[in-house]
C-alpha positions as CSV (number, residue, x, y, z in Angstrom):
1,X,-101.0,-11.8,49.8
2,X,-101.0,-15.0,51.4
3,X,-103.4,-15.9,54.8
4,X,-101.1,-17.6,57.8
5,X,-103.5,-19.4,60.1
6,X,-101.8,-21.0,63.1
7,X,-103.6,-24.1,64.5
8,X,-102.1,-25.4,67.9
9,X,-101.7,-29.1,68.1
10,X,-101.9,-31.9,71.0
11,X,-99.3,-33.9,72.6
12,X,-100.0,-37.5,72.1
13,X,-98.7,-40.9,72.6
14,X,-98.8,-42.9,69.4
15,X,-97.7,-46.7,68.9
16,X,-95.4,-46.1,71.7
17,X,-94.6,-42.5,70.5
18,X,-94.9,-38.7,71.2
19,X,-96.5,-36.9,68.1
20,X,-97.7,-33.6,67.7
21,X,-101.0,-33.9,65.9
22,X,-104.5,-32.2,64.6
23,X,-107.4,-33.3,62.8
24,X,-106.5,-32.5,58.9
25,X,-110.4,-31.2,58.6
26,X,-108.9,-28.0,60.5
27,X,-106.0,-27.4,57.3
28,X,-108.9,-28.1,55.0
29,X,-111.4,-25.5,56.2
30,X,-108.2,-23.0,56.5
31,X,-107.3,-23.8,52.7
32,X,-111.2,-23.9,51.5
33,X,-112.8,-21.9,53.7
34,X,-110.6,-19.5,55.2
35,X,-108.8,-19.3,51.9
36,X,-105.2,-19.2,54.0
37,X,-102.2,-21.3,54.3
38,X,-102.5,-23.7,57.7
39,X,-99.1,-23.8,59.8
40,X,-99.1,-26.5,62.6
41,X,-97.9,-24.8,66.2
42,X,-96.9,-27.6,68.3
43,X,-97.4,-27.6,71.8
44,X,-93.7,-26.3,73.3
45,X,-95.0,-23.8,75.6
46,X,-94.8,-20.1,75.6
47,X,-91.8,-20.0,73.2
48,X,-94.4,-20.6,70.6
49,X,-95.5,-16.5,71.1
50,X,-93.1,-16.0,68.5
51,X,-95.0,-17.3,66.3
52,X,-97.8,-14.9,66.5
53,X,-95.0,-12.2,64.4
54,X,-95.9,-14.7,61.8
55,X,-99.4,-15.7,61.6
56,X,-102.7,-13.7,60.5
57,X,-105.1,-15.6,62.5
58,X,-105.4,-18.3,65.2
59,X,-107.7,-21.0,65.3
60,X,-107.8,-23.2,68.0
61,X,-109.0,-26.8,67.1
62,X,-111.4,-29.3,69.4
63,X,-109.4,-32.5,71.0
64,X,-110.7,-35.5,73.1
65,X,-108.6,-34.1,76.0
66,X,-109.7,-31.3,78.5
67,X,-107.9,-27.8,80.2
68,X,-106.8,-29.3,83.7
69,X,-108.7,-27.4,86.2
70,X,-106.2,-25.8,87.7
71,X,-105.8,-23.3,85.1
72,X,-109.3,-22.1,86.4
73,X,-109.5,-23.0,90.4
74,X,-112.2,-26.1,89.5
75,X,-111.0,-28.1,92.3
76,X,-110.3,-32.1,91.4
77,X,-109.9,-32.8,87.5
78,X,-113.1,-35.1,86.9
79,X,-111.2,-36.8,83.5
80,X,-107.6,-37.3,84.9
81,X,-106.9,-39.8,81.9
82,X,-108.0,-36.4,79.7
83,X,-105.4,-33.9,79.6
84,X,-102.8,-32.3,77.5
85,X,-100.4,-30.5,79.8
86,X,-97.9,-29.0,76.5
87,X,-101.5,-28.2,74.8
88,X,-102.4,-26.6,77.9
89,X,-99.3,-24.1,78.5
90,X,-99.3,-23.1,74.9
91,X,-102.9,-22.5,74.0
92,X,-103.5,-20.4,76.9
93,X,-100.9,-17.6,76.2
94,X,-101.1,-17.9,73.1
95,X,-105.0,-16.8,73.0
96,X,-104.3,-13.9,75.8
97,X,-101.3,-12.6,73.2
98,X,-103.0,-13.5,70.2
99,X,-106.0,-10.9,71.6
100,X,-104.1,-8.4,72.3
101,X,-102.2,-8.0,69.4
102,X,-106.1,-7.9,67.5
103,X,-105.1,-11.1,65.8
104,X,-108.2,-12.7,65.1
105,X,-109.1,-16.1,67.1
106,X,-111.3,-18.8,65.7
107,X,-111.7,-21.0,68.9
108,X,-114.0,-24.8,68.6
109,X,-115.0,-27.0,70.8
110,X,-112.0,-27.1,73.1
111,X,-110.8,-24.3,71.7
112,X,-113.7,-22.9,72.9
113,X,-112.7,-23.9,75.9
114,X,-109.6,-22.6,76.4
115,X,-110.6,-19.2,75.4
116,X,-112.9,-18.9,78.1
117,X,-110.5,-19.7,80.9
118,X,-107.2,-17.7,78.7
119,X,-109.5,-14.8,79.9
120,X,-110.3,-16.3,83.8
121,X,-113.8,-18.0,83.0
122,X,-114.3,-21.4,84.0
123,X,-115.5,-24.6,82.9
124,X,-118.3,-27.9,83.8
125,X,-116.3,-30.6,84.2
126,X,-119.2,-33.0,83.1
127,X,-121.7,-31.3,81.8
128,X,-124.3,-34.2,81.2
129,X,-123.9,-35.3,84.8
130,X,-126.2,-31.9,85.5
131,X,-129.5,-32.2,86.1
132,X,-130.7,-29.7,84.1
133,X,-128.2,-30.6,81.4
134,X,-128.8,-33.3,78.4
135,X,-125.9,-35.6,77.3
136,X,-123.7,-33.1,74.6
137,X,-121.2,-36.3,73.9
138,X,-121.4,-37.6,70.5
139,X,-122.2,-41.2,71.6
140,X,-121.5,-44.1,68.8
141,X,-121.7,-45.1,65.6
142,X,-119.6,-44.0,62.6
143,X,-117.8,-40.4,62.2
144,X,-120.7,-39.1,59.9
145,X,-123.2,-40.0,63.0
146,X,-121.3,-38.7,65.6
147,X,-120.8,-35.4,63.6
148,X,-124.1,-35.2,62.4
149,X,-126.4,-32.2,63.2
150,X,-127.5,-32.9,66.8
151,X,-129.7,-30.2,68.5
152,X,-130.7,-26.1,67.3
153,X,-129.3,-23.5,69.4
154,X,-130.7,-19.9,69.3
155,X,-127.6,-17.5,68.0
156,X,-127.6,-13.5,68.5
157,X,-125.3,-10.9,68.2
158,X,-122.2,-10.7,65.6
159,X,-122.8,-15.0,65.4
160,X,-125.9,-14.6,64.3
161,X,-125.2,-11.3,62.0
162,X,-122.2,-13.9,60.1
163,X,-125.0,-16.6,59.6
164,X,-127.8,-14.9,58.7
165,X,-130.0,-16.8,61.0
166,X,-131.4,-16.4,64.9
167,X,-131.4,-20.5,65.1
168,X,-129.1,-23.1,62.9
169,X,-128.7,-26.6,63.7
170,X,-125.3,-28.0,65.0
171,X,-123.3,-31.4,65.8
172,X,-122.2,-31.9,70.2
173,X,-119.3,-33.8,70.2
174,X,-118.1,-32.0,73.8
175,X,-118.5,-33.5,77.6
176,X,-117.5,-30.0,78.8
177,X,-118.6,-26.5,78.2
178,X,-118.4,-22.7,79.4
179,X,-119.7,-22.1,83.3
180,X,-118.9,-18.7,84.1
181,X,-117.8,-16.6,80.9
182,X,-114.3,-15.1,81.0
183,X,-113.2,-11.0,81.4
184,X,-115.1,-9.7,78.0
185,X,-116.4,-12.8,77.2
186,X,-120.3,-12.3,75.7
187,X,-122.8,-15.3,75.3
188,X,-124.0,-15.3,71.5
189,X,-125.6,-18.9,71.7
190,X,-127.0,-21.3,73.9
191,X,-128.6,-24.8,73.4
192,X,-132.1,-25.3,74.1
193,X,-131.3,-26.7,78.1
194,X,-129.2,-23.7,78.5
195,X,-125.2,-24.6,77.7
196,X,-123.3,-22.1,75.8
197,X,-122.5,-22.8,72.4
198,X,-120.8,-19.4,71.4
199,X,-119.3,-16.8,72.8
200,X,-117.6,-13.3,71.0
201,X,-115.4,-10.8,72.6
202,X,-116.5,-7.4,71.5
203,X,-114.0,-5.4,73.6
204,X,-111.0,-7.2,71.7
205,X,-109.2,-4.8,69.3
206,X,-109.8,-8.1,66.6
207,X,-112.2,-10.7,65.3
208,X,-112.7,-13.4,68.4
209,X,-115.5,-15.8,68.1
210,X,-115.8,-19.4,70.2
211,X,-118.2,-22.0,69.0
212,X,-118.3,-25.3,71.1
213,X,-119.8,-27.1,67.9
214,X,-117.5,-28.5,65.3
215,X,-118.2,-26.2,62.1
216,X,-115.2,-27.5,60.7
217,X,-116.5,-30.8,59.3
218,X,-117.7,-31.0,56.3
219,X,-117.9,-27.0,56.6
220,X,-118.8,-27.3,52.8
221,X,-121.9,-28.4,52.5
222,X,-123.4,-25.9,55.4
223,X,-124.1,-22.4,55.0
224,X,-123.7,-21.2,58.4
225,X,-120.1,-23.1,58.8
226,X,-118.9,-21.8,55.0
227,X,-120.2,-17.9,56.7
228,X,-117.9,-18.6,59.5
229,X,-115.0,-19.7,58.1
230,X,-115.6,-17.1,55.3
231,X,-115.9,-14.5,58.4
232,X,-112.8,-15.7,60.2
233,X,-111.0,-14.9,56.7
234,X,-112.5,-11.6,56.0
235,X,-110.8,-10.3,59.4
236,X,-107.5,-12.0,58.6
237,X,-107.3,-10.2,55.4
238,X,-108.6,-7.1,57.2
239,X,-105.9,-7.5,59.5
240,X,-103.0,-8.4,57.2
241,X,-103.8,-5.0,55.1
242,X,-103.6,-2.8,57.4
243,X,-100.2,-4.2,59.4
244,X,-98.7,-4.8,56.0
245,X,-99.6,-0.6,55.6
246,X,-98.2,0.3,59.2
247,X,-95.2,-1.4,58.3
């Protein structure tokens, strides 16, 4: 049987013109990790619901741009040269749907992000503007340094049951992250000043799991991002077995 995985993509201007685009690191860990066949889902909106008749899982890839805050009453956007309107009205119903069907969701980074306010939790705009907060951007250099493992964070719960460990080390390539946690929304990791770094949904009829690290690059050569992906496949297959015996 072959995996579907539906990963949304952005709306971006490009030389002039409007593409519909991911990172291809996302198809890879889908075709290598997740073992499953990666379908784009552009961003058109809540036509796109459709799709979910289709798919076996969902994962929701990071982007540069953030969820406006009006999606989660956060007052004035703090990055108004940072959002993706079309990403915005099709991630968001698609994770609520996606839930409740027991799809399973595979949310990162802004993914994340939109999983938590899907289910009415909101967001820090700038997170390394708090005092209590270090800088989570990924600063400069080359993409190998900006990805490059960062900081621990302590992981419990199912995360930490998928990666066999109660601390890994990750990359922090995000300027946002989780404030209050959405409707059945648990915590499973923080970073060592406190920010969220994973949250599961144990209430959810399927597999939900949102990391605000990037586990997808070079998910290969790292045990605990090769567990996750390896995870996230396990409950597609799960998932596909038993619709394909219902129907």
């Amino acid at each position: 049987m072959t995996l579907i995985v539906g990963i949304p993509a952005c709306a971006r201007i490009v030389d002039e013109r409007e593409v519909h685009l991911t990172p291809s690191r996302y198809a890879t860990a889908v075709v290598r990790g997740v073992q499953a066949l990666p379908v784009m889902i552009p961003p058109m909106g809540e036509m796109q619901l459709a799709l979910l008749d289709q798919i076996d899982g969902l994962l929701v890839p990071g982007s540069p741009s953030n969820v406006h805050p009006d999606h989660y009453n956060g007052g004035d956007s703090e990055t108004p040269d940072r959002h993706d309107p079309d990403r915005d009205s099709t991630t968001l119903p698609l994770i609520r749907a996606a839930i409740a069907r027991g799809i399973p969701v595979l949310a990162i980074c802004r993914g994340i992000q939109e999983l938590n306010v899907a289910l009415g939790g909101t967001l820090i705009q700038r997170v390394h503007e708090q005092a209590d907060r270090m800088d989570h951007r990924g600063g400069q250099g080359t993409l190998d340094e900006k990805y490059g493992p960062k900081h621990p964070i302590t992981v419990w719960g199912q995360l930490a049951d998928i990666v066999g460990a109660s601390e890994i080390m990750v990359n922090s390539l995000h300027g946002q992250a989780i404030d209050r946690p959405g409707e059945g929304l648990v915590v499973e990791a923080r970073a060592a000043d406190g920010t969220i770094e994973a949250v599961a949904c144990p209430t959810a009829p399927g597999f939900v799991l949102g990391l605000q690290w990037h586990p997808e690059w070079r998910f290969a050569e790292i045990p605990a991002s090769i567990a996750i992906f390896r995870a996230f496949g396990d409950a597609c297959r799960a998932r596909k077995g038993v619709t394909r015996k219902a129907a």
